[in-house]
C-alpha positions as CSV (number, residue, x, y, z in Angstrom):
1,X,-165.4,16.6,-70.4
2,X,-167.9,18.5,-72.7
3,X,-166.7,21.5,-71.3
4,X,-162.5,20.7,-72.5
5,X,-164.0,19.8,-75.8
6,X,-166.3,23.5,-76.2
7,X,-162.4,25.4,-74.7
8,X,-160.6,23.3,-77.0
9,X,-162.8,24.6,-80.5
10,X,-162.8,28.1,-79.4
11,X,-158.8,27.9,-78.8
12,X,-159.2,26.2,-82.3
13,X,-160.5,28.9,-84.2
14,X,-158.9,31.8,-82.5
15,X,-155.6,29.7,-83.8
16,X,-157.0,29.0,-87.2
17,X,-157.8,33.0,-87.4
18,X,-154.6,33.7,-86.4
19,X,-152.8,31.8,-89.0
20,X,-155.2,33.3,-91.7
21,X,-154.4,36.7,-90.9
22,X,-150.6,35.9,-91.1
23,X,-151.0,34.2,-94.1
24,X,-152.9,37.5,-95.6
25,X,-150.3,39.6,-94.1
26,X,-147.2,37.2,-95.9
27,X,-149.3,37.2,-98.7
28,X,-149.9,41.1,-99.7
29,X,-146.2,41.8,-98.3
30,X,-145.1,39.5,-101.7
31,X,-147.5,40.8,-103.6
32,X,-146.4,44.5,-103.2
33,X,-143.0,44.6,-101.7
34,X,-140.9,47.5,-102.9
35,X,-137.1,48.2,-103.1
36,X,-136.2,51.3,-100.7
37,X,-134.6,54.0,-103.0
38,X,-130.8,54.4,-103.4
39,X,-131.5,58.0,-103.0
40,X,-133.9,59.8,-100.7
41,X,-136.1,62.8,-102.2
42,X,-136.3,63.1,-106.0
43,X,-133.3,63.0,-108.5
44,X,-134.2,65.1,-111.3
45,X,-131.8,65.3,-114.2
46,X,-131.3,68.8,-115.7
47,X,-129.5,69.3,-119.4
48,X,-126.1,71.0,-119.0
49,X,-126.3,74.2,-121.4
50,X,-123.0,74.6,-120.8
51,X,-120.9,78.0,-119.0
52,X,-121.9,79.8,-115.6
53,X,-125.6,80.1,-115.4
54,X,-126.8,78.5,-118.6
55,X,-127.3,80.0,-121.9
56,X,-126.3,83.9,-121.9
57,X,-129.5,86.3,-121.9
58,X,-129.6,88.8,-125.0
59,X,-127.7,91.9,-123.8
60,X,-130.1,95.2,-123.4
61,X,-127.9,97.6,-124.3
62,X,-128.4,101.4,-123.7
63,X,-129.3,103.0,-127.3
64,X,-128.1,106.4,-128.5
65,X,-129.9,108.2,-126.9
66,X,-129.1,111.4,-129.6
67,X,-130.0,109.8,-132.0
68,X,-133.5,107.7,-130.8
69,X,-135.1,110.4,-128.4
70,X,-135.3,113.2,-131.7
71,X,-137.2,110.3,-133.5
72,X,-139.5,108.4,-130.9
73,X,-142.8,108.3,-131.4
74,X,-144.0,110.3,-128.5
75,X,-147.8,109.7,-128.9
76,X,-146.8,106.0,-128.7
77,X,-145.0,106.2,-125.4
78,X,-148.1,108.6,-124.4
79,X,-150.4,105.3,-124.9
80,X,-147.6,103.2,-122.8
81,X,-147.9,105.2,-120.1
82,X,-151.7,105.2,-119.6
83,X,-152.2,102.0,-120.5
84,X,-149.3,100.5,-117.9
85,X,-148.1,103.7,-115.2
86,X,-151.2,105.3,-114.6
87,X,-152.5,102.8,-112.1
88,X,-149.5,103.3,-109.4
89,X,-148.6,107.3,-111.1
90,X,-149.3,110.5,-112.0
91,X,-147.5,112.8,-114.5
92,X,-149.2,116.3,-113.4
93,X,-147.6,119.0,-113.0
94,X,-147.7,119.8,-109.1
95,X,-149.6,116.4,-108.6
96,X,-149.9,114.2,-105.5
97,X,-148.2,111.1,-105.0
98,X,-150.1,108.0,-105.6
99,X,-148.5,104.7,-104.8
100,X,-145.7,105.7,-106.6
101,X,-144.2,109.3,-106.9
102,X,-145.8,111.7,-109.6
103,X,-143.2,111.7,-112.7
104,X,-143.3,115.2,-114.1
105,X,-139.9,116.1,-114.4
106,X,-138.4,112.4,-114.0
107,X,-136.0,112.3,-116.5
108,X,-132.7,113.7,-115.0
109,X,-134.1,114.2,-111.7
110,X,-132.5,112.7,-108.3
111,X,-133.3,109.6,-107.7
112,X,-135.8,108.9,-104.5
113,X,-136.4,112.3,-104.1
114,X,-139.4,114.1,-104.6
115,X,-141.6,115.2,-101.7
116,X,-143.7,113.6,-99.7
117,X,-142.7,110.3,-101.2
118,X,-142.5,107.3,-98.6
119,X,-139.3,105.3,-100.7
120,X,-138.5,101.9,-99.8
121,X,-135.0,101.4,-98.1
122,X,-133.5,99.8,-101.5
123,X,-134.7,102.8,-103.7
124,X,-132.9,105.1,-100.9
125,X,-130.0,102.8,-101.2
126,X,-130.1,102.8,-104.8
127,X,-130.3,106.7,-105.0
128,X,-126.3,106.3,-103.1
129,X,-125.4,104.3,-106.1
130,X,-127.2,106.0,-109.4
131,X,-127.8,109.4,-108.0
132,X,-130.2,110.7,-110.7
133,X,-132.7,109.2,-113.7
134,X,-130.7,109.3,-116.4
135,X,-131.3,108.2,-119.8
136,X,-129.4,105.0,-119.3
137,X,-130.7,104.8,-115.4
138,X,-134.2,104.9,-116.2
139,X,-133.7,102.8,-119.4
140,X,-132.6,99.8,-117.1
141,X,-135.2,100.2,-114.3
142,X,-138.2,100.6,-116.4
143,X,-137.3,97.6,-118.5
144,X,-136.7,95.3,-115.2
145,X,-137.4,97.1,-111.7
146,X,-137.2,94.6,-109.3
147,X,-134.0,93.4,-110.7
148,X,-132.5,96.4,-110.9
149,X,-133.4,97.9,-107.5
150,X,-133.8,94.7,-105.2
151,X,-136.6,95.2,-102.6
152,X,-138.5,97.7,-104.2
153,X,-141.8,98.1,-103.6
154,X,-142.6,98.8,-107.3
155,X,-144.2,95.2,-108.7
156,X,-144.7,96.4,-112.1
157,X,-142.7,93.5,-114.3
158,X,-141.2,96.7,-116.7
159,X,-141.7,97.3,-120.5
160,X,-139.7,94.7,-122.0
161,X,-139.6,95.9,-125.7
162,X,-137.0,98.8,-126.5
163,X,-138.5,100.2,-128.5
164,X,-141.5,101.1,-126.5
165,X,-139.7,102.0,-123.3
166,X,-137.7,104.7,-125.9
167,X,-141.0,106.2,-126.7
168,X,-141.9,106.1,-122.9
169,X,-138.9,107.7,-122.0
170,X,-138.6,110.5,-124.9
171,X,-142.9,110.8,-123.5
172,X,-141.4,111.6,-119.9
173,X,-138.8,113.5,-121.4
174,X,-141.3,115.9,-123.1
175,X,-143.3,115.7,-119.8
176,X,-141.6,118.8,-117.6
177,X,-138.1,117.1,-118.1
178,X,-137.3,119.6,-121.7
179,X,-134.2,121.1,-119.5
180,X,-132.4,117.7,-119.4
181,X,-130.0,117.6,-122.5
182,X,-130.1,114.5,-124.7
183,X,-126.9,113.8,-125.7
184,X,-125.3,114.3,-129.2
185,X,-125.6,111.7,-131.4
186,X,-123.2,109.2,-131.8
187,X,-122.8,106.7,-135.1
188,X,-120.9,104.5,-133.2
189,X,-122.7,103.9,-130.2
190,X,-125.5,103.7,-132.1
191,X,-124.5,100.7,-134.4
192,X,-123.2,99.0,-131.3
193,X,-126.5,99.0,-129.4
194,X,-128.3,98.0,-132.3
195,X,-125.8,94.9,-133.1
196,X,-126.6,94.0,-129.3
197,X,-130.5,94.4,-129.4
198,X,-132.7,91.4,-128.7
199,X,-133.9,92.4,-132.0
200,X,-130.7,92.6,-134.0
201,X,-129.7,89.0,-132.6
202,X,-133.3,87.8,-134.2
203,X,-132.6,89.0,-136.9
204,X,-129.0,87.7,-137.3
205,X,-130.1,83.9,-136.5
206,X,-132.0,83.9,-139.4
């Protein structure tokens, strides 16, 4: 009889137990129930600015060259050069290669071409589409190369002010590159890439 009465208790509290951890269980499940989402992942509003792409970019024209390269302050694109292409270049006449080619004589010359130079496959396939550096052709790259030639292995993020890749470029110019022309000056191109310079729309705005 004793012995019913001591199974009994232990069924007991392993009942009572039970129902306590329920209730816990009921109990936190209220406490911190949450609504499933209508939408899985993150919804993230973004402000329409309106036309393909968003607001337009300022437009880096091309200057004159006639009528820039005659003034630019070659010291000044001497300076850029050290202080941002001498780390992957060399401008010696009859230099090596470092990790990029050696730029004496750049201006004008064929693109992906000088010797001994291991290119990257999109320089070669760039050198199909803009045979040579010209003015305008090494205007755009320097200011943006990895945009302009996709899949090059040149990381430098370019010289973004004009003005200072014009003195880098009239600086290359003057650097075993005197035999490429510069163009005649023209007026009108001229006043057309200033009124679409970053620095011409500043100035406008205000």
């Amino acid at each position: 009889m004793s012995g019913d009465l001591q199974v009994n208790k232990i069924l007991g509290a392993v009942l009572a137990t039970g129902l306590v951890i329920m209730g816990v269980k009921l109990g936190a499940e209220a406490i911190y129930h949450r609504e499933a989402p209508e939408k899985a992942g993150y919804h993230i509003e973004v402000a329409d600015t309106g036309g393909e792409g968003g607001a337009a970019a300022a437009v880096d024209t091309p200057p004159d060259w006639g009528t820039v390269i005659p003034t630019a302050d070659i010291a000044a694109g001497e300076k850029t050069f050290q202080t941002k292409c001498t780390s992957c270049h060399n401008n010696a006449n009859g230099g090596p290669n470092a990790i990029g080619p050696n730029l004496w004589g750049v201006v004008g010359r064929p693109v992906a071409s000088h010797p001994g130079m291991d290119y990257s496959d999109a320089m070669k396939a760039h050198a199909k589409e803009v045979p040579n550096w010209s003015w305008d052709a090494i205007y755009a790259f320097l200011g943006a190369p990895s945009k302009v030639v996709k899949g090059t292995k040149m990381t430098f993020v370019g010289v973004k002010k004009p003005e200072d890749r014009i003195n880098l470029i009239a600086y290359l110019h003057s650097q075993g590159s005197t035999g490429y022309a510069v163009p005649a000056p023209n007026p009108a191109a001229a006043s057309e890439g200033a009124a679409a310079s970053p620095a011409a729309a500043e100035a406008a705005s205000k």
